[in-house]
Jmol script that loads the backbone (N, CA, C; Angstrom):
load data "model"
ATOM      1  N   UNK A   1    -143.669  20.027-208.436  1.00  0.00           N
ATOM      2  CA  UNK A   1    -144.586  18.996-208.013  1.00  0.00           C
ATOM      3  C   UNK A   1    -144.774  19.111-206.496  1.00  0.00           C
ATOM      4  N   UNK A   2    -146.135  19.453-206.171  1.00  0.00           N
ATOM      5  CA  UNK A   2    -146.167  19.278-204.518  1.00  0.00           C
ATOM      6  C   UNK A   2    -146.379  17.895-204.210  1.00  0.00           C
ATOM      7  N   UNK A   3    -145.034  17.956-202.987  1.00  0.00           N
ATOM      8  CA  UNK A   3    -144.860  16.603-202.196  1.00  0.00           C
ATOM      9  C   UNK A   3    -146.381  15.766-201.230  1.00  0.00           C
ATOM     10  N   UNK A   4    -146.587  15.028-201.528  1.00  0.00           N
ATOM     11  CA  UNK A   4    -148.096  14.244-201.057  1.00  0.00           C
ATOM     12  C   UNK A   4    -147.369  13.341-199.182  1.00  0.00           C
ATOM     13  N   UNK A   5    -147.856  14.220-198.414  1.00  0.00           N
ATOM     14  CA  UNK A   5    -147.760  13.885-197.003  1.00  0.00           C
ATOM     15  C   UNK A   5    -148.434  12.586-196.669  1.00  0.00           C
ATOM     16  N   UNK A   6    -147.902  11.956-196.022  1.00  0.00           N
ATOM     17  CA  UNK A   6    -148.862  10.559-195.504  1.00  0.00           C
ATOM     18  C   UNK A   6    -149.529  10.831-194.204  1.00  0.00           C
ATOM     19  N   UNK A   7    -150.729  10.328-194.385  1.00  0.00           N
ATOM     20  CA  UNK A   7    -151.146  10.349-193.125  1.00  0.00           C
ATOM     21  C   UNK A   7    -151.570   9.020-192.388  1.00  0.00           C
ATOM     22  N   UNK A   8    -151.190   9.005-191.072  1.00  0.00           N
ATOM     23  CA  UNK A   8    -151.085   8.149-190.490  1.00  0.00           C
ATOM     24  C   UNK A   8    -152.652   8.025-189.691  1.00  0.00           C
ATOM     25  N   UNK A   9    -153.060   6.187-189.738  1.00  0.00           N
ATOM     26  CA  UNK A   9    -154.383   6.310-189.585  1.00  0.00           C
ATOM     27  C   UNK A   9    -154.243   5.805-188.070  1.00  0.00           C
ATOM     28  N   UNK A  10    -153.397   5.249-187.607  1.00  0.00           N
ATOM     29  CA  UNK A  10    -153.255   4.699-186.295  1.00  0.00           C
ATOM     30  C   UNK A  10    -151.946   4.973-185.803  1.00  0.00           C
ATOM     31  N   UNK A  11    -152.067   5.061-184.301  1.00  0.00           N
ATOM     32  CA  UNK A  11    -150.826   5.194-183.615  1.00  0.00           C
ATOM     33  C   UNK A  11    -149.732   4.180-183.707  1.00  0.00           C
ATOM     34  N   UNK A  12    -150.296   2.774-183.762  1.00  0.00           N
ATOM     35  CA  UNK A  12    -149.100   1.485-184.605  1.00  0.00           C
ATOM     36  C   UNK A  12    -149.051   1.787-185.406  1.00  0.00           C
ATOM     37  N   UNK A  13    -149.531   2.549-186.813  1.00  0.00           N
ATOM     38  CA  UNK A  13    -148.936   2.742-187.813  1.00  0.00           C
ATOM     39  C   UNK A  13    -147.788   4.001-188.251  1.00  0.00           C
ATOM     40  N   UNK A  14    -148.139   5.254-187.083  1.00  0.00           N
ATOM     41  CA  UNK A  14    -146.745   6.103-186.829  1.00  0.00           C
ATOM     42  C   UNK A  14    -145.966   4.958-186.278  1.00  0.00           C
ATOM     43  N   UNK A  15    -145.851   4.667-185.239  1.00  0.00           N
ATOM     44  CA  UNK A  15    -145.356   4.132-184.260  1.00  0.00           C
ATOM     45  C   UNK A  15    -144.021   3.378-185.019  1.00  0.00           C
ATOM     46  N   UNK A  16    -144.465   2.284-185.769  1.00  0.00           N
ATOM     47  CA  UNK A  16    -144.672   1.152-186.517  1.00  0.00           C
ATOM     48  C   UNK A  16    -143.300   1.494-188.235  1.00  0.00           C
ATOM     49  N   UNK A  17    -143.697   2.858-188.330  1.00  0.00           N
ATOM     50  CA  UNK A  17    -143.446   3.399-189.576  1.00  0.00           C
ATOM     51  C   UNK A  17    -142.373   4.290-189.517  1.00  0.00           C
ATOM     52  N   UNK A  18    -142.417   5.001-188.093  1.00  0.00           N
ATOM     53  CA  UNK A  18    -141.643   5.989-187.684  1.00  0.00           C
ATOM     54  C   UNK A  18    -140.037   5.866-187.919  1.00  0.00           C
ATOM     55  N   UNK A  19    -139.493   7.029-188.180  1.00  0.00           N
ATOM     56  CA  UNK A  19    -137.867   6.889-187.776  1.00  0.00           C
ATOM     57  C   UNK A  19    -137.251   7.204-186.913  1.00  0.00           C
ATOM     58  N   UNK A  20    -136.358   6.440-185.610  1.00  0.00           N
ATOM     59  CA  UNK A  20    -136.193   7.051-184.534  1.00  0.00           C
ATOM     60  C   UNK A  20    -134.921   5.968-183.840  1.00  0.00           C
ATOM     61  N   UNK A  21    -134.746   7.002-183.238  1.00  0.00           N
ATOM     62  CA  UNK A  21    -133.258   5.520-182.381  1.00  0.00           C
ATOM     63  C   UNK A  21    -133.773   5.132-181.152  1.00  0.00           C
ATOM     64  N   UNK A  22    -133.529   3.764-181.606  1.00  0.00           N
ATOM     65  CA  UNK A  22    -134.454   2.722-179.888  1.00  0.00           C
ATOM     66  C   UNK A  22    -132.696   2.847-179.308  1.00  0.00           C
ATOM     67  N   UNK A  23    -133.307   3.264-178.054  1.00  0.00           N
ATOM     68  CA  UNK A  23    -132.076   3.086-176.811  1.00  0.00           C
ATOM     69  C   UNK A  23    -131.341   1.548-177.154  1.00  0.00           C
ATOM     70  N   UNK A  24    -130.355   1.761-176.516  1.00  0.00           N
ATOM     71  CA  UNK A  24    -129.389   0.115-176.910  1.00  0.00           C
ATOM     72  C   UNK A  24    -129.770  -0.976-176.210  1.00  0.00           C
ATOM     73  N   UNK A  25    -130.024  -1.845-176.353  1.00  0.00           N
ATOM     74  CA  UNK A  25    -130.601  -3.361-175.834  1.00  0.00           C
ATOM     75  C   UNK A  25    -132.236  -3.856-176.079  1.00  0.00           C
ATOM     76  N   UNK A  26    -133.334  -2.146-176.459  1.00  0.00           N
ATOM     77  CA  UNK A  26    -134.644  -2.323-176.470  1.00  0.00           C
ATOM     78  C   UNK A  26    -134.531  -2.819-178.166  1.00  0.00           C
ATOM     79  N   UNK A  27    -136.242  -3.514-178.344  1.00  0.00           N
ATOM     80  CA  UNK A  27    -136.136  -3.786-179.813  1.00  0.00           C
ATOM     81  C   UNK A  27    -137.230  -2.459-180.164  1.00  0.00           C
ATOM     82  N   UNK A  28    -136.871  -2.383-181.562  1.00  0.00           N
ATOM     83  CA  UNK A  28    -137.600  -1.543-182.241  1.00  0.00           C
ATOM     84  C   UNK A  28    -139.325  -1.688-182.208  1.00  0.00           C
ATOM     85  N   UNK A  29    -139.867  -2.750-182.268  1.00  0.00           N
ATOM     86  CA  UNK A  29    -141.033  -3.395-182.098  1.00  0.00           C
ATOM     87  C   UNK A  29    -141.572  -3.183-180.820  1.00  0.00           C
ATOM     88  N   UNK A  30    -140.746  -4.127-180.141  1.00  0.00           N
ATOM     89  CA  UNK A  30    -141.299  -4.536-178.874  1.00  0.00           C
ATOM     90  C   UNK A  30    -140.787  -3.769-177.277  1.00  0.00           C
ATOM     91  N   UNK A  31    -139.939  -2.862-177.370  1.00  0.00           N
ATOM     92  CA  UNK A  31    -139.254  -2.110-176.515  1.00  0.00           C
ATOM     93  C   UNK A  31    -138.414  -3.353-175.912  1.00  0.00           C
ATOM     94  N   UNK A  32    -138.623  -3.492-174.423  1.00  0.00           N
ATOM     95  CA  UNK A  32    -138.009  -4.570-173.846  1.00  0.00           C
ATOM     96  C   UNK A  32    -138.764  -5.435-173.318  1.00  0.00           C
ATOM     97  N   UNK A  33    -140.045  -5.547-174.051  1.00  0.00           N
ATOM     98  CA  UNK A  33    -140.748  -7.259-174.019  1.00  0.00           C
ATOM     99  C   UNK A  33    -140.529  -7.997-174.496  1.00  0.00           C
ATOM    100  N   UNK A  34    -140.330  -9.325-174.098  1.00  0.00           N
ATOM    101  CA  UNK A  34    -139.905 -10.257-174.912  1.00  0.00           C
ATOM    102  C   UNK A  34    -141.057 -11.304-175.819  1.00  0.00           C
ATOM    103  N   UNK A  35    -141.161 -11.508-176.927  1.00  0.00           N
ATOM    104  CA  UNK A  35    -142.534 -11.134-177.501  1.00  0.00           C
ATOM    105  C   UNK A  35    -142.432 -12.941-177.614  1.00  0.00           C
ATOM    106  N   UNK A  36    -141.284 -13.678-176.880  1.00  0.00           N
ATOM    107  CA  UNK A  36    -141.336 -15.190-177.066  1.00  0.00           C
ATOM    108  C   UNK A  36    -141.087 -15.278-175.613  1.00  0.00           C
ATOM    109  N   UNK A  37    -141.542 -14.568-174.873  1.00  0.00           N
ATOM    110  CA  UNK A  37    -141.369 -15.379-173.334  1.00  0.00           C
ATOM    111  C   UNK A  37    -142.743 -15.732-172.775  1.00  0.00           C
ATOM    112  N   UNK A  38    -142.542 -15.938-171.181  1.00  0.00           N
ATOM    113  CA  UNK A  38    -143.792 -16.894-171.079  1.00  0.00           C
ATOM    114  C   UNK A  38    -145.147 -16.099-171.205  1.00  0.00           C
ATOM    115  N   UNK A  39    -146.072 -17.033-172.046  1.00  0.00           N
ATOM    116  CA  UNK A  39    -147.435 -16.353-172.490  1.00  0.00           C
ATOM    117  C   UNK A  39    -147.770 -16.073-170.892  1.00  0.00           C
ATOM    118  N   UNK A  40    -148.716 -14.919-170.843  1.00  0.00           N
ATOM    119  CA  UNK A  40    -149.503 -14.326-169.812  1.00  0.00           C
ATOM    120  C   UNK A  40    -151.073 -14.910-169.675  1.00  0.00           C
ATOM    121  N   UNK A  41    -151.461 -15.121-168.651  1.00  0.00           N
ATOM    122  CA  UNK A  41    -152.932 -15.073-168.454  1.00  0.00           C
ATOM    123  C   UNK A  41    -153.949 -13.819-169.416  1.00  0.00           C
ATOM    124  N   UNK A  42    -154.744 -14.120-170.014  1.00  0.00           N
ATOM    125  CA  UNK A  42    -155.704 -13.274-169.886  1.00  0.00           C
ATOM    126  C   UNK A  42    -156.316 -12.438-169.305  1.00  0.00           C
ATOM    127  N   UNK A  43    -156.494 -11.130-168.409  1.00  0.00           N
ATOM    128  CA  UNK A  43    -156.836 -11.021-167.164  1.00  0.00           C
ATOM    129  C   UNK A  43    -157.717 -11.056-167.502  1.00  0.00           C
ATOM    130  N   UNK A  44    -158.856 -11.116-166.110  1.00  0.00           N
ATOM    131  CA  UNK A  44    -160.338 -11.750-165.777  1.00  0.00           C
ATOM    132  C   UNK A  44    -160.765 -10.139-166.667  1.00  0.00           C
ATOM    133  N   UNK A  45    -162.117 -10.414-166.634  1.00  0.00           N
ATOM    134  CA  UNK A  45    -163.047  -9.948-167.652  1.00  0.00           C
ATOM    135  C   UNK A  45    -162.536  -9.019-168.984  1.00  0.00           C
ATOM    136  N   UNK A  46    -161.177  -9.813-169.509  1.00  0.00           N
ATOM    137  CA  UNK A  46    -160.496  -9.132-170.315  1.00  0.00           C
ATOM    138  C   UNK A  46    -160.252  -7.394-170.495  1.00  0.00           C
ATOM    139  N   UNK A  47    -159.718  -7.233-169.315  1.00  0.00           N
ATOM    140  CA  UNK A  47    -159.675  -5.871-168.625  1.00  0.00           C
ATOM    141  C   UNK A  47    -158.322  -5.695-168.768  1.00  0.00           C
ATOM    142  N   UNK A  48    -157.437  -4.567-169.356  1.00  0.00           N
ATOM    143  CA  UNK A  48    -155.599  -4.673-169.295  1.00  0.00           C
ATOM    144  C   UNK A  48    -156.231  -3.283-168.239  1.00  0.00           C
ATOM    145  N   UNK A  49    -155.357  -2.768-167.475  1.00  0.00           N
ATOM    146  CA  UNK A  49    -155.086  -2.021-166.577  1.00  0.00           C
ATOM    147  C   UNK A  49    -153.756  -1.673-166.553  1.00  0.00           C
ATOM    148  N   UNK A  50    -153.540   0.143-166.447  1.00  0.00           N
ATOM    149  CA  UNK A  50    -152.026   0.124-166.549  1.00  0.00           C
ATOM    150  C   UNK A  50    -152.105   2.047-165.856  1.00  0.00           C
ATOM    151  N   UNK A  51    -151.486   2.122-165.058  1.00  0.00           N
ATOM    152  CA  UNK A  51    -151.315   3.021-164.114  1.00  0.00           C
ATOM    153  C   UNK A  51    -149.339   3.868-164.230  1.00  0.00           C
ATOM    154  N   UNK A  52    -149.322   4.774-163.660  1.00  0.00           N
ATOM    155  CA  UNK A  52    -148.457   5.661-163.175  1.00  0.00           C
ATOM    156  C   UNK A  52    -147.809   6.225-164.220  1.00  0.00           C
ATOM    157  N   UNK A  53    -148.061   6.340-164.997  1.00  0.00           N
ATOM    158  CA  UNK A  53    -147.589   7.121-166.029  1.00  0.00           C
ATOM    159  C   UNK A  53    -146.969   9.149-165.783  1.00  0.00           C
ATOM    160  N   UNK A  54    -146.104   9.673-165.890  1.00  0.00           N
ATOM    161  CA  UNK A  54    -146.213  10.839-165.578  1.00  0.00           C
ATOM    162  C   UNK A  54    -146.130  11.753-166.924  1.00  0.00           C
ATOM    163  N   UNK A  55    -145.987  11.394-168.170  1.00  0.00           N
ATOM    164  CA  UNK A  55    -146.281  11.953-169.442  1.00  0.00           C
ATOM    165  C   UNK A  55    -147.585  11.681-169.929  1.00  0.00           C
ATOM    166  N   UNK A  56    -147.915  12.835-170.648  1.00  0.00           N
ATOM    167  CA  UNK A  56    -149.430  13.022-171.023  1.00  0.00           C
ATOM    168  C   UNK A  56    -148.831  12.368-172.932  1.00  0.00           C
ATOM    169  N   UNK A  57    -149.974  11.355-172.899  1.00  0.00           N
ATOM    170  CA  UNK A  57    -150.022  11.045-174.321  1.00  0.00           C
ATOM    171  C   UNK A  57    -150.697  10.043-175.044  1.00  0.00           C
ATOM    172  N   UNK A  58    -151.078  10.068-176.247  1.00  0.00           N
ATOM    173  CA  UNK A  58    -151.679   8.909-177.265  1.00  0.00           C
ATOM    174  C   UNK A  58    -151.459   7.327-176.548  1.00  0.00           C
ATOM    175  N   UNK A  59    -151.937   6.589-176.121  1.00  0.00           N
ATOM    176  CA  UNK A  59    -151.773   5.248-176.483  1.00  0.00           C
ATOM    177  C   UNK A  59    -152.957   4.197-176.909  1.00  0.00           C
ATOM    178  N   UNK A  60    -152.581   2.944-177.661  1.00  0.00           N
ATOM    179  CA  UNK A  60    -153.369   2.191-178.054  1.00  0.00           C
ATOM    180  C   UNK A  60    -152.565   0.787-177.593  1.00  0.00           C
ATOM    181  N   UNK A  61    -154.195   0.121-177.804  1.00  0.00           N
ATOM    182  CA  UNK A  61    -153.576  -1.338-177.383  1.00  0.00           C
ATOM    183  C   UNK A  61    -154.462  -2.243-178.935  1.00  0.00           C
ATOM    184  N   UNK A  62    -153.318  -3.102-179.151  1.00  0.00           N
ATOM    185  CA  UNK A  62    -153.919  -4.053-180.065  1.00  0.00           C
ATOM    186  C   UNK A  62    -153.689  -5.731-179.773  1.00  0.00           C
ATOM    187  N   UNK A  63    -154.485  -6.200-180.621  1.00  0.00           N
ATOM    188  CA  UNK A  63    -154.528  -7.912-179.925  1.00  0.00           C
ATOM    189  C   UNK A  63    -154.522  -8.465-181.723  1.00  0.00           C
ATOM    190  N   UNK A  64    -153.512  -9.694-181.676  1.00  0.00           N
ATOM    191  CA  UNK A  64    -153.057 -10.046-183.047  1.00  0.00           C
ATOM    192  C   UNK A  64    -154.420 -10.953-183.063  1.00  0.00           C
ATOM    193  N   UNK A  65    -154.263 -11.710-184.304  1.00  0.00           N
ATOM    194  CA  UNK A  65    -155.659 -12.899-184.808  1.00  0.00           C
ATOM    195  C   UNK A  65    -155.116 -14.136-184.382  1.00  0.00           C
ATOM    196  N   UNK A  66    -154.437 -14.431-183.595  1.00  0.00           N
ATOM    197  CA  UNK A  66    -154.625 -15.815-183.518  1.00  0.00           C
ATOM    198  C   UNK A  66    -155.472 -16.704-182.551  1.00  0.00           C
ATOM    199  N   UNK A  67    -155.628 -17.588-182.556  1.00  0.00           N
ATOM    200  CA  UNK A  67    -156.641 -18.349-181.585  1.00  0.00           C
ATOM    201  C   UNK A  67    -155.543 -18.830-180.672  1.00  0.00           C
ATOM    202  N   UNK A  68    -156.361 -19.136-179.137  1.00  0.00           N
ATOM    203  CA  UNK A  68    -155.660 -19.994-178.454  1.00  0.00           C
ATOM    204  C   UNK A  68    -154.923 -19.365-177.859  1.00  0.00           C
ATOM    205  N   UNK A  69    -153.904 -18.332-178.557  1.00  0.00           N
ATOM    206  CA  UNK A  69    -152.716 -17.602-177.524  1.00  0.00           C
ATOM    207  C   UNK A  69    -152.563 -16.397-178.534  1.00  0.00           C
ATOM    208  N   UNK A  70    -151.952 -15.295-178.486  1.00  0.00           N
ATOM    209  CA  UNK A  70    -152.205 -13.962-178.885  1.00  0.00           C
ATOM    210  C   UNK A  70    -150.808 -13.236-178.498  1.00  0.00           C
ATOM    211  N   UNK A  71    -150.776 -12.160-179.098  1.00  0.00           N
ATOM    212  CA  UNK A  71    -149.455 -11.452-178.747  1.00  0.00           C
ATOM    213  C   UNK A  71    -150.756  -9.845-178.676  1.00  0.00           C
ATOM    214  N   UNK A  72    -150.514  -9.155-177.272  1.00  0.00           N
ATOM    215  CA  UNK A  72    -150.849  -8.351-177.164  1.00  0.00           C
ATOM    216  C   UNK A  72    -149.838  -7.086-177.125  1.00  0.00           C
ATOM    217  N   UNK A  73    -150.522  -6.415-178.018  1.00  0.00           N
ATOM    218  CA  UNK A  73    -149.134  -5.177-178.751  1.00  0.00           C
ATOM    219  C   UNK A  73    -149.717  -3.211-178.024  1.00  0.00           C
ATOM    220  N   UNK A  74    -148.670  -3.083-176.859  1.00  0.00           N
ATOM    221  CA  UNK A  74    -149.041  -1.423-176.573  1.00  0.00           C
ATOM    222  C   UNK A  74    -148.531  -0.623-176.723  1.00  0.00           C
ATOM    223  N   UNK A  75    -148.967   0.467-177.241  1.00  0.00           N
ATOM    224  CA  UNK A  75    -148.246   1.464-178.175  1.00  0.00           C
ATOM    225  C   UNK A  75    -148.634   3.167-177.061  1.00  0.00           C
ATOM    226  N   UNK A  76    -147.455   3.501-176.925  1.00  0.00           N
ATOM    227  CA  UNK A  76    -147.816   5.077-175.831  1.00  0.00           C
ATOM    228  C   UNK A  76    -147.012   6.261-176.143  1.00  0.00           C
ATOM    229  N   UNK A  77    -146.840   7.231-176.416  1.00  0.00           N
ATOM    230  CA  UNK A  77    -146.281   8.342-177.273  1.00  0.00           C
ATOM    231  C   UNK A  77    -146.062   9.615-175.652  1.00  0.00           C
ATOM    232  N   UNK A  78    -145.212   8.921-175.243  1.00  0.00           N
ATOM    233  CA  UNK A  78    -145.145  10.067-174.331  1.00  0.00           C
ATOM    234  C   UNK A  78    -144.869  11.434-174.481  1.00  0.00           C
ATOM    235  N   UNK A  79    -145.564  12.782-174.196  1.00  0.00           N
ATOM    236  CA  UNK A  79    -144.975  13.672-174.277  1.00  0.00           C
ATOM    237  C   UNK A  79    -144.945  14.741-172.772  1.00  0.00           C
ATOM    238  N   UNK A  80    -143.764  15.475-173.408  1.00  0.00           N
ATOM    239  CA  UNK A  80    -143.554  16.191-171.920  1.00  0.00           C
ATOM    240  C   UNK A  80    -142.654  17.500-172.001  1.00  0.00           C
ATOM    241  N   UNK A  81    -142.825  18.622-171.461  1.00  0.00           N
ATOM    242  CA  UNK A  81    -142.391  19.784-171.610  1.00  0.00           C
ATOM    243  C   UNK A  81    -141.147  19.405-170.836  1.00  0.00           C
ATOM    244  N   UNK A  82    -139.995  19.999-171.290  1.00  0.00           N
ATOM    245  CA  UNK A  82    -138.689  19.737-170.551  1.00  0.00           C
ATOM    246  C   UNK A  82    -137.426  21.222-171.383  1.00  0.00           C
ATOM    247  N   UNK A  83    -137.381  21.653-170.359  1.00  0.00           N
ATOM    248  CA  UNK A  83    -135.725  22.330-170.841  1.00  0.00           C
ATOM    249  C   UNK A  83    -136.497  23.379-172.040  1.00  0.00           C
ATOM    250  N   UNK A  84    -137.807  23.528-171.537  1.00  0.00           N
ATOM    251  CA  UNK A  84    -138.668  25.104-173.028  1.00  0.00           C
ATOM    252  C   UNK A  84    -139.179  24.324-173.860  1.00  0.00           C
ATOM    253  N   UNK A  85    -139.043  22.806-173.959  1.00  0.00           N
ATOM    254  CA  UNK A  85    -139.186  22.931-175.380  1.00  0.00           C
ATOM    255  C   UNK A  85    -139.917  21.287-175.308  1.00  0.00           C
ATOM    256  N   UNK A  86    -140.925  20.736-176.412  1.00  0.00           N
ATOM    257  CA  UNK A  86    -141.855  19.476-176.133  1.00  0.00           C
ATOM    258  C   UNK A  86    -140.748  18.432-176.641  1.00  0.00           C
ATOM    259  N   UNK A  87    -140.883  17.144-175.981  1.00  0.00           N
ATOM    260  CA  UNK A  87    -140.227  16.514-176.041  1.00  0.00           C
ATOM    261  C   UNK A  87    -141.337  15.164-176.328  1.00  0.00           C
ATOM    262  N   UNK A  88    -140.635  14.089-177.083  1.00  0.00           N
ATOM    263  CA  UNK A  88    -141.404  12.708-176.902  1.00  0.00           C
ATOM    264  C   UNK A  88    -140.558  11.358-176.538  1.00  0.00           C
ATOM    265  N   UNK A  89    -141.274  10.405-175.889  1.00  0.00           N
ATOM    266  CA  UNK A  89    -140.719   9.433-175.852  1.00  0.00           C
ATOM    267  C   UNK A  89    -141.741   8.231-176.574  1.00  0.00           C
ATOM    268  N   UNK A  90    -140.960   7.157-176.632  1.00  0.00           N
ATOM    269  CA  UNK A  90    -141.596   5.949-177.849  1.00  0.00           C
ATOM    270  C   UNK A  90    -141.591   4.852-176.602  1.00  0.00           C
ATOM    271  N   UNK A  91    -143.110   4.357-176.389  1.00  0.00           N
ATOM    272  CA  UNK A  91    -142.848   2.951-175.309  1.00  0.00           C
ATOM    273  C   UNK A  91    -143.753   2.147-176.324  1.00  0.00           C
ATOM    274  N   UNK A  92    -143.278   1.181-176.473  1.00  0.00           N
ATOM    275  CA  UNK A  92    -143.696  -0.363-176.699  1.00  0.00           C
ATOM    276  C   UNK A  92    -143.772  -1.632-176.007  1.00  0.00           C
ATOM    277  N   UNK A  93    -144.610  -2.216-176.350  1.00  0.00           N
ATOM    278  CA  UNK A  93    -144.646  -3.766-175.317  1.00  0.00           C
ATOM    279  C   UNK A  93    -145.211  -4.979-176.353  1.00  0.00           C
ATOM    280  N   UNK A  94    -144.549  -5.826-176.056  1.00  0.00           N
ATOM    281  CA  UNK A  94    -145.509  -7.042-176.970  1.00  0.00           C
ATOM    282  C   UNK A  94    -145.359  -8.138-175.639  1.00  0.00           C
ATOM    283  N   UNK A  95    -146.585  -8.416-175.580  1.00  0.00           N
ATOM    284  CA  UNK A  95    -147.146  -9.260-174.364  1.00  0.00           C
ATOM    285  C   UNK A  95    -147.441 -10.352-175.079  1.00  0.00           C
ATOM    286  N   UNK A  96    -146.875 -11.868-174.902  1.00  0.00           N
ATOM    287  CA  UNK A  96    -147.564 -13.229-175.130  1.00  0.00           C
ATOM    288  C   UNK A  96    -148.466 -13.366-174.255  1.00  0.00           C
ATOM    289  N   UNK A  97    -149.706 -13.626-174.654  1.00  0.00           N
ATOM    290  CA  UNK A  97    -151.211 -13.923-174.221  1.00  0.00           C
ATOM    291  C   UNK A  97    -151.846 -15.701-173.975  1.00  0.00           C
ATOM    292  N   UNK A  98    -152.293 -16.293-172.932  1.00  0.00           N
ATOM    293  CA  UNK A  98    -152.648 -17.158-173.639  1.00  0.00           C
ATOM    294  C   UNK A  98    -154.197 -17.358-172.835  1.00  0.00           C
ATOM    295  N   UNK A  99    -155.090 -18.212-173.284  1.00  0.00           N
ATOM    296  CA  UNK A  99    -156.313 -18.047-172.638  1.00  0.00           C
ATOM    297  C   UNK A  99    -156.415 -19.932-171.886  1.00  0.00           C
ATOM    298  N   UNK A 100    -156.677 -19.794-171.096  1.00  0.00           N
ATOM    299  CA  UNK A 100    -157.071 -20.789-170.091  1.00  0.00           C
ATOM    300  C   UNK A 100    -158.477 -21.891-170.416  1.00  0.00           C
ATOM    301  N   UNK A 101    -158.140 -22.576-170.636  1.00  0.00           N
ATOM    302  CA  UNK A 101    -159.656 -23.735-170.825  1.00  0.00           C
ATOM    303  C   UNK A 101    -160.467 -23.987-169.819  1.00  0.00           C
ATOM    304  N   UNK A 102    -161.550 -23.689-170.015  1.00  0.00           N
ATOM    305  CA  UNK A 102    -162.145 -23.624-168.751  1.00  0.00           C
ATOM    306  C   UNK A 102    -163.045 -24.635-168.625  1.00  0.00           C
ATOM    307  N   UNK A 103    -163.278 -25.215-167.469  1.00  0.00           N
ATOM    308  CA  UNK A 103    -163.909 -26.661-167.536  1.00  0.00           C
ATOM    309  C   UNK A 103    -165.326 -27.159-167.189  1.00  0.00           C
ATOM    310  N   UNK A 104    -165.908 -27.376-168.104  1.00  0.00           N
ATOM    311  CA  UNK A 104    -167.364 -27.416-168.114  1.00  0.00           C
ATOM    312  C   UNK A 104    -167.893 -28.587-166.734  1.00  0.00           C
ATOM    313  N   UNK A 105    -169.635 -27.993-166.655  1.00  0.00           N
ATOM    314  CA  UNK A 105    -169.995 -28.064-165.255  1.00  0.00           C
ATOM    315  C   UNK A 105    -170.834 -29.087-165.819  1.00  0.00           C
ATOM    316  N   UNK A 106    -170.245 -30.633-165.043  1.00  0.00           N
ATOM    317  CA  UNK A 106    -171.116 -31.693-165.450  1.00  0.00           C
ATOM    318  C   UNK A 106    -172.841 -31.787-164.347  1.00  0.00           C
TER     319      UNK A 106
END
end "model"
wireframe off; spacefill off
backbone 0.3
color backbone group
């Protein structure tokens, strides 16, 4: 019987699905965000921005369904030539989100 491979349609769903050892103290999910600490602003024109990275790799960002406040989830697959041979690393973040009421112009 040939074995039927899965294929993965999103990077949270490797990510998500994967088998792998999270370093000691990070969570499997969330790396070392704390996915119940204080919600974050929205940034202005709902723009995330994220810089200095020195591994080349996959990432995605996702935003859960809830109204009002949100858990924003980032997913980045670092890879990097080291010692001959490709190497990866697993970063995660879960960001509490919340959006600001904004006050109408009488």
């Amino acid at each position: 019987m040939a074995s039927r491979q899965r294929i993965q349609e999103t990077l949270r769903d490797f990510m998500d699905k994967a088998k792998y050892t999270v370093i000691e103290g990070a969570d499997y999910f969330c790396g070392w965000a704390d996915p119940k600490g204080t919600p974050q602003p929205i940034p202005a024109g709902g723009v995330m921005r994220s810089t200095g990275y020195t591994h080349y790799g996959p990432c995605e960002v996702w935003l859960d369904e809830k109204k009002g406040g949100c858990v924003l989830h980032w997913y980045w697959l670092g890879v990097r030539f080291l010692k001959n041979s490709y190497s990866w690393q697993v970063y995660k973040e879960c960001i509490p989100l919340v959006t600001t009421p904004k006050r109408l112009r009488v």
